[in-house]
C-alpha positions in Angstrom: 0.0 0.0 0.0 0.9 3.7 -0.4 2.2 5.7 2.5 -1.2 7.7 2.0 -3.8 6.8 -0.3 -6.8 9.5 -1.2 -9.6 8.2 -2.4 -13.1 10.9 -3.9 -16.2 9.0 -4.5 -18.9 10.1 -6.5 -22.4 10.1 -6.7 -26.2 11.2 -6.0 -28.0 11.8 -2.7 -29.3 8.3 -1.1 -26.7 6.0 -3.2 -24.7 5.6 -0.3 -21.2 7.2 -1.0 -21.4 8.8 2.1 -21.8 5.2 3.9 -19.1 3.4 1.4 -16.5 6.3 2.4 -17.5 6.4 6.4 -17.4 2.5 6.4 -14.2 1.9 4.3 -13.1 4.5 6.8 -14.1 2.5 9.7 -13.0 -0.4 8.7 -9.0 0.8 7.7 -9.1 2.1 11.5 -9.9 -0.9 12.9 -6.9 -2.7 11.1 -4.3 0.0 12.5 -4.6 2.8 9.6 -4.9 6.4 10.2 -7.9 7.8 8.8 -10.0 10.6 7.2 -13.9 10.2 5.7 -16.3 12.6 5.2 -19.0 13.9 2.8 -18.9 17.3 1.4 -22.5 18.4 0.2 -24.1 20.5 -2.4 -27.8 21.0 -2.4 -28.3 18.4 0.2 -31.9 16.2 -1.4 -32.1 12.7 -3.0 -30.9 12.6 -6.5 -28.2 15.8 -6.1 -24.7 14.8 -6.9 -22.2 14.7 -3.6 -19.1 14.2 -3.3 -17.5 11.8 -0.2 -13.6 11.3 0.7 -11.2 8.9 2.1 -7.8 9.6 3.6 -6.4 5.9 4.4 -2.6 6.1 6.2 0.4 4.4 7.9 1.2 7.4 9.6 -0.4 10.1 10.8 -2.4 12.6 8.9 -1.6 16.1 8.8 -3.5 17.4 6.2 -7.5 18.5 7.1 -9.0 19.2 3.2 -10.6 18.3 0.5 -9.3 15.8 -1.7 -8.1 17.6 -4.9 -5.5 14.8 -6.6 -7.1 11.7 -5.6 -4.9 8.5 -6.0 -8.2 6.5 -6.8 -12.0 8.0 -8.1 -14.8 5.7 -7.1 -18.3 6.6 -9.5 -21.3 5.5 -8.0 -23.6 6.4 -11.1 -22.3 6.5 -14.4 -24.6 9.5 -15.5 -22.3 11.6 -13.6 -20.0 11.0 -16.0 -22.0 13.6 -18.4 -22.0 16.6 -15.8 -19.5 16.2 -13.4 -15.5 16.1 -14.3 -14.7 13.0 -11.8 -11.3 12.6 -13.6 -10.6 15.9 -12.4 -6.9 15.8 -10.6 -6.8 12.0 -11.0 -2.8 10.9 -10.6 -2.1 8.8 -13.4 -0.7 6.1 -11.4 -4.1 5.9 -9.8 -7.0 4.5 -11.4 -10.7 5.3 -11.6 -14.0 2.4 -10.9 -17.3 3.3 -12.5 -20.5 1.7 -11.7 -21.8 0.9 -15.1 -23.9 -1.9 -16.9 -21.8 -0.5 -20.5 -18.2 -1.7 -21.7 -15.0 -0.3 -20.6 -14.2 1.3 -24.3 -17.6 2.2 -23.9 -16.6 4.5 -20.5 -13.5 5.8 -22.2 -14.4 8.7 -24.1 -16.5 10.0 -21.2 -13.2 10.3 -18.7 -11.5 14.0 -20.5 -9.0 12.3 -21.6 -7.8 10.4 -18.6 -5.0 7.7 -19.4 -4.7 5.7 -16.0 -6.2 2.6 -15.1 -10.1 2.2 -15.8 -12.1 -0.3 -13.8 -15.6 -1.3 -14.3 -18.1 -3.3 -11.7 -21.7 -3.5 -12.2 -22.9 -3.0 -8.7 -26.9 -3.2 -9.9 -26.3 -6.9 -10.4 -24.4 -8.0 -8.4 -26.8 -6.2 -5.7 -29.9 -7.5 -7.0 -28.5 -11.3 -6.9 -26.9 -10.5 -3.2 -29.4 -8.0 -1.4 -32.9 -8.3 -3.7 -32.5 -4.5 -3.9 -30.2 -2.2 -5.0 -27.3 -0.5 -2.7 -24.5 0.0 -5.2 -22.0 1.1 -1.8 -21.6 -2.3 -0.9 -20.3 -3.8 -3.7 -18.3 -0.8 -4.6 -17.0 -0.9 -1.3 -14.9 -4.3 -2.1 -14.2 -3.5 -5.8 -12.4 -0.5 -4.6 -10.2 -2.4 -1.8 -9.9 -4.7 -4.8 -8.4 -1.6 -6.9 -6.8 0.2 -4.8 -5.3 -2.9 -3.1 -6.0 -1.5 0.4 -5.7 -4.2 2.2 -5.7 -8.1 1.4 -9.4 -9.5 1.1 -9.2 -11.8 3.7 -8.8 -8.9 6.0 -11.0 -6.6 4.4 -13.7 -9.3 4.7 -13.0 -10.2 8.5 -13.2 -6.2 9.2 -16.7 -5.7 7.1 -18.2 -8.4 8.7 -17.1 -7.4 12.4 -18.5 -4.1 11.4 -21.8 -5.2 9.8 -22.8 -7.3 12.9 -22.6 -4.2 15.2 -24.4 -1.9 12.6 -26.9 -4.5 12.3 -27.4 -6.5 15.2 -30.8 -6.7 15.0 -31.3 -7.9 11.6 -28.7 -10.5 11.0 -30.5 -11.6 7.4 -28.9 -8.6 6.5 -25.6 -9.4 7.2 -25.6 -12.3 5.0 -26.6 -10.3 2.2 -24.3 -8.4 2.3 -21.3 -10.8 2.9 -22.1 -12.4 -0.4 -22.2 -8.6 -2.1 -18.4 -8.0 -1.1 -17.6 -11.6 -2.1 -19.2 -11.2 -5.5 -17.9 -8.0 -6.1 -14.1 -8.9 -5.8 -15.1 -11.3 -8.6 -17.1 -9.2 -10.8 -14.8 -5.8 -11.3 -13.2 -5.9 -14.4 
């Protein structure tokens, strides 16, 4: 892993970026990381594009801002990819993951010109098969670990799943659910 690695995710109100970014937060801290997530809001209703940061670190971390050159770009809706400029400061060593049912060569042309890595998950299916409904941040939240190469799976997984308990310890079925979304995920980005 990087020293630090910054990480911008975007998307629209009630998509759960927020969530992703606050849990993959949670869950760096709990295997000995330093850490920074938080939101940074527009218009705050449903629908409105927002914009949701990670900070993940060995060492401590000094810096208290927005992310402007992101080592990794997380998309949670692809139709952001027609008004918003989400390449925007991307490090070329980094790499950006889209949510998206098109092709990779199909994504392309909509990143500006961005010549770094390009990964592609479709977090609608692989939601729908796991969860029955669709929460995109849960899939996107392994994909990106997968990426970015956080830390290894196996950990990753052990951390989610201590974390999911407590979150919901009063509905275990969901727990399950959403096991088998980070599972599928590390298998399904491309």
């Amino acid at each position: 892993m990087r020293k630090l690695t910054e990480i911008r995710w975007h998307g629209r109100g009630g998509q759960g970026a927020k969530t992703a970014a606050l849990l993959l937060a949670d869950v760096a801290f709990n295997t000995g990381k330093h850490v920074q997530g938080f939101p940074e809001y527009g218009p705050e209703r449903m629908g409105a594009p927002i914009t949701a940061y990670d900070r993940i670190s060995d060492t401590q971390i000094r810096v208290h801002s927005n992310i402007y050159e992101p080592d990794f770009v997380v998309v949670v809706d692809d139709t952001l990819l027609h008004s918003v400029d989400v390449t925007k400061g991307l490090k070329k060593d980094g790499a950006i993951l889209v949510n998206t049912l098109k092709t990779k060569e199909e994504i392309i042309p909509l990143l500006n010109g961005y010549e770094g890595q390009v990964y592609i998950i479709d977090a609608h299916k692989v939601s729908m098969e796991t969860l029955g409904k669709y929460f995109p941040n849960t899939p996107l939240l392994a994909a990106i670990v997968k990426v970015s190469e956080l830390m290894e799976e196996d950990v990753f997984l052990r951390e989610m799943e201590a974390s999911l308990k407590h979150k919901f310890a009063k509905k275990p079925e969901v727990l399950e659910g959403n096991m088998k979304a980070l599972k599928m995920a590390f298998q399904e980005v491309h």
